[in-house]
C-alpha positions in Angstrom: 0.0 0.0 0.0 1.0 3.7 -0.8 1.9 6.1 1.9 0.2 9.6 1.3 1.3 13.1 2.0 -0.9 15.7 2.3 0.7 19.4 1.5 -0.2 22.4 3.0 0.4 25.5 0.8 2.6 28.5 1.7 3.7 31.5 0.0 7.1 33.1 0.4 7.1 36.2 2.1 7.5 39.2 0.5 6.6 37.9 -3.3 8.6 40.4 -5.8 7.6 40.7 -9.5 10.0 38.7 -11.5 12.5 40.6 -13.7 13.7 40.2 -17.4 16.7 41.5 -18.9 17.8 41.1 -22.5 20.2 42.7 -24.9 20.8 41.5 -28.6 24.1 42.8 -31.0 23.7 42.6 -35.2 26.2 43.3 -37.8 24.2 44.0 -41.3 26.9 43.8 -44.3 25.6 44.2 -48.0 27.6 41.8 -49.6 26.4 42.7 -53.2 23.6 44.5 -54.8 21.5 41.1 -54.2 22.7 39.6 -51.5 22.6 40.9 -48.0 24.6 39.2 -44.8 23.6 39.5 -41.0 25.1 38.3 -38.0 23.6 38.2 -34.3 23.6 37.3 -31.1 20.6 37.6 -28.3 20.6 37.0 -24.7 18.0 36.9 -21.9 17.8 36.6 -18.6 15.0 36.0 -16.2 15.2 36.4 -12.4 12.8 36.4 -9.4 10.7 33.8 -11.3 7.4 32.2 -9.4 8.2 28.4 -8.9 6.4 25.5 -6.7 8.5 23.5 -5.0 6.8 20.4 -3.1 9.0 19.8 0.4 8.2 16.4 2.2 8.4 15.3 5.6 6.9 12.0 6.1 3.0 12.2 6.2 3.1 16.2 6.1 4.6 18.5 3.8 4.7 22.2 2.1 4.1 22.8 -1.3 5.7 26.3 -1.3 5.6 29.4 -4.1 8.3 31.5 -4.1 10.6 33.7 -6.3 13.3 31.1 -6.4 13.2 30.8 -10.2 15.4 32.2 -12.6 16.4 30.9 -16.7 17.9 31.9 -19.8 18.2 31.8 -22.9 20.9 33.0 -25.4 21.3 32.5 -29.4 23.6 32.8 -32.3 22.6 33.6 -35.2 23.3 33.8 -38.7 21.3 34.8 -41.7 21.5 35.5 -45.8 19.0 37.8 -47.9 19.2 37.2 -51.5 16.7 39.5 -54.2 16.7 38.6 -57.8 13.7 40.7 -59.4 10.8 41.5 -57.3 11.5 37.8 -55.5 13.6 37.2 -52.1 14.8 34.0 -50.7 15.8 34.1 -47.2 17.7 31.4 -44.9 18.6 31.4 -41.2 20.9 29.1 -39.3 20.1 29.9 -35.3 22.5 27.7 -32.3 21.0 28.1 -28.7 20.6 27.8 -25.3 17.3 28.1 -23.0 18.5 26.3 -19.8 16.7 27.3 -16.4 13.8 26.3 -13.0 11.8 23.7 -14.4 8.6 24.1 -11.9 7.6 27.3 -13.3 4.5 28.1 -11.4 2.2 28.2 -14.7 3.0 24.3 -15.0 0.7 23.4 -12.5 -2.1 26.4 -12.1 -1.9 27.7 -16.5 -4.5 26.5 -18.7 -3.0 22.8 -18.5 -2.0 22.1 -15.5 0.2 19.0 -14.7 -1.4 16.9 -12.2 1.6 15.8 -10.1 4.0 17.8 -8.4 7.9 17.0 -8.3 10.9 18.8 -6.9 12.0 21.5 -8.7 15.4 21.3 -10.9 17.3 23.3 -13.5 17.5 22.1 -16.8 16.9 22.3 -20.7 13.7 24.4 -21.0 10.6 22.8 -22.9 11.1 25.0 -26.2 15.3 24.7 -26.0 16.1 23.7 -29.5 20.2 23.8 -29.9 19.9 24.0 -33.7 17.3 25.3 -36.0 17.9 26.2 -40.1 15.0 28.4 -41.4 14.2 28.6 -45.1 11.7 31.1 -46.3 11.3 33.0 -49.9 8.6 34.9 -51.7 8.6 34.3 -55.2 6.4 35.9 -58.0 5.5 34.1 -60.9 3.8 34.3 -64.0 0.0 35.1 -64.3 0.6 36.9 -61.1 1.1 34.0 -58.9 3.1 34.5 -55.2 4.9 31.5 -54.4 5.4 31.6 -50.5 7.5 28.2 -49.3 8.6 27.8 -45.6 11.1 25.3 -45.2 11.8 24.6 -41.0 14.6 22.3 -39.8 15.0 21.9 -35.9 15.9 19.7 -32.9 13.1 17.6 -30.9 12.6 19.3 -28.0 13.6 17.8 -24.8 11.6 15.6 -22.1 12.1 13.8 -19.4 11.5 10.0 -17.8 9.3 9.0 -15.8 8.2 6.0 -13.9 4.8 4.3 -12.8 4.3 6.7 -9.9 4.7 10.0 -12.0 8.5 10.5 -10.6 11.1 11.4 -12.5 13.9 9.1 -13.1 17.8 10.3 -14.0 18.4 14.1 -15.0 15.4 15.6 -16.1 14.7 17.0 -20.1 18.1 15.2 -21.3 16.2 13.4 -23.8 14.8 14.8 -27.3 12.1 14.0 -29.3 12.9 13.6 -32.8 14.1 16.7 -35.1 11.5 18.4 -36.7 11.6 18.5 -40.6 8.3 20.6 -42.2 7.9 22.3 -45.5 4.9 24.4 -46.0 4.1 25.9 -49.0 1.1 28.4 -50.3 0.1 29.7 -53.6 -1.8 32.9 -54.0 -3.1 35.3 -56.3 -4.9 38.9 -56.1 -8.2 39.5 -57.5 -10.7 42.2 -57.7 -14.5 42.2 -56.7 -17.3 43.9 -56.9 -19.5 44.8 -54.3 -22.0 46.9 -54.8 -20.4 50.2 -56.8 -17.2 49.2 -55.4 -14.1 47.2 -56.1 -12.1 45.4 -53.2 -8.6 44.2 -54.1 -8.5 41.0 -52.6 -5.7 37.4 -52.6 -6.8 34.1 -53.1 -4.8 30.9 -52.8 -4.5 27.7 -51.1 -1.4 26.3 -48.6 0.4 23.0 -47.7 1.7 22.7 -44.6 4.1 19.7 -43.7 4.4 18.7 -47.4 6.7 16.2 -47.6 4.4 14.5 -44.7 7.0 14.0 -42.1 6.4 12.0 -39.2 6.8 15.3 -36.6 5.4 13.8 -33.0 4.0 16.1 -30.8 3.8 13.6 -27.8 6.0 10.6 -26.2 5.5 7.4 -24.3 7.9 8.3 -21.1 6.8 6.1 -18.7 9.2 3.2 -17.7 6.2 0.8 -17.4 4.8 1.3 -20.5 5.4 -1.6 -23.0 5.4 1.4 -25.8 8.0 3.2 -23.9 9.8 6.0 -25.7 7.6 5.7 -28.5 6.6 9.3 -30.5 2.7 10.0 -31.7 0.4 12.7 -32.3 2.1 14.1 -35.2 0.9 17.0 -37.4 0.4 14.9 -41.1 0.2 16.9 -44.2 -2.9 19.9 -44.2 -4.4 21.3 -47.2 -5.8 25.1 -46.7 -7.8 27.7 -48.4 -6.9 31.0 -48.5 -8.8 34.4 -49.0 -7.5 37.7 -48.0 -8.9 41.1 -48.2 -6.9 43.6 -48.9 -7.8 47.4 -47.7 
């Protein structure tokens, strides 16, 4: 039989409003008349951040809310521009870091909240992606066609273990889901209506997102006890859309 603990909730006294810092540096260097270079790097820092922390002592305990918190998160960036006509292909190659309290108070009390309470710890953040290449271009064709593809290459984000009673197991978020790998495409063309005495200028088109219909999970089997353990699902298959835009 499982022994039970039963929390009693306390807030830190005084509570401050957490703080955020950032700072960012670019150098822009036109390379030619088509082809534009930039180079970056971003950092952030958040202190004073809410977290729960669960503290046990046998049958009692204190799940406490204080402004223990703190994360960051800090990038590198590099990225091209290239024009040729009235068309512009983009690409982006990002490294970073987001590394910080994982029992950030809106866990557990947001619009999801997890269920089960562990102790707090640092680690990888849930959106920490080291390495991200970003493809994106706006291309105009014949019979006034705009040809809009986004091409996004990333790594899985991390998670953590688990075992049948909800508790972690090793260092928590050291494990990734699989990289992500989507190209989304959409097609458009204006057109003009009439309504009423009037003519609106409007776009109409149609989109593809996740076109080359890659397996991209959204969820993970990360319980120890689960015959389907570290298995991915929920993934985000290949979409068709409509488009209609009015333009003013």
């Amino acid at each position: 039989m499982l022994a039970s603990t039963s929390y009693l909730n306390r807030i830190a006294s005084p509570l401050r409003n957490p703080r955020s810092t950032s700072w960012n540096l670019e150098l822009d260097r036109q390379l030619t008349e088509r082809l534009s270079l930039r180079v970056a790097y971003e950092q952030r820092n958040t202190a004073d951040d809410f977290i729960v922390s669960p503290l046990a002592a046998g049958p009692a305990g204190t799940l406490s809310l204080s402004n223990g918190g703190s994360d960051s998160y800090r990038e590198y960036q590099i990225a091209g521009r290239y024009r040729f006509g009235r068309s512009v292909l983009n690409a982006s190659y990002v490294r970073s870091r987001a590394f910080g309290d994982l029992n950030d108070v809106n866990q557990f009390f947001g619009t999801l909240p997890q269920a089960v309470i562990q102790p707090n710890a640092k680690g990888r953040l849930a959106f920490d992606a080291p390495n991200r290449f970003l493809f994106w271009g706006d291309f105009e064709l014949p019979w006034k066609l705009t040809v809009i593809p986004v091409y996004d290459l990333h790594s899985g984000f991390p998670y953590s273990v688990e075992n049948v009673l909800r508790e972690y197991v090793g260092p928590r978020n050291v494990r990734r889901f699989p990289r992500l790998n989507s190209l989304d495409l959409q097609v458009s063309r204006p057109v003009s209506l009439r309504l009423g005495h009037r003519r609106v200028k409007a776009r109409v088109g149609a989109g593809v997102f996740n076109l080359l219909n890659h397996f991209n999970p959204r969820d993970v089997q990360n319980n120890l006890a689960s015959a389907r353990f570290r298995e991915f699902f929920n993934t985000s298959w290949r979409e068709y859309r409509g488009k209609f835009v009015l333009e003013f």
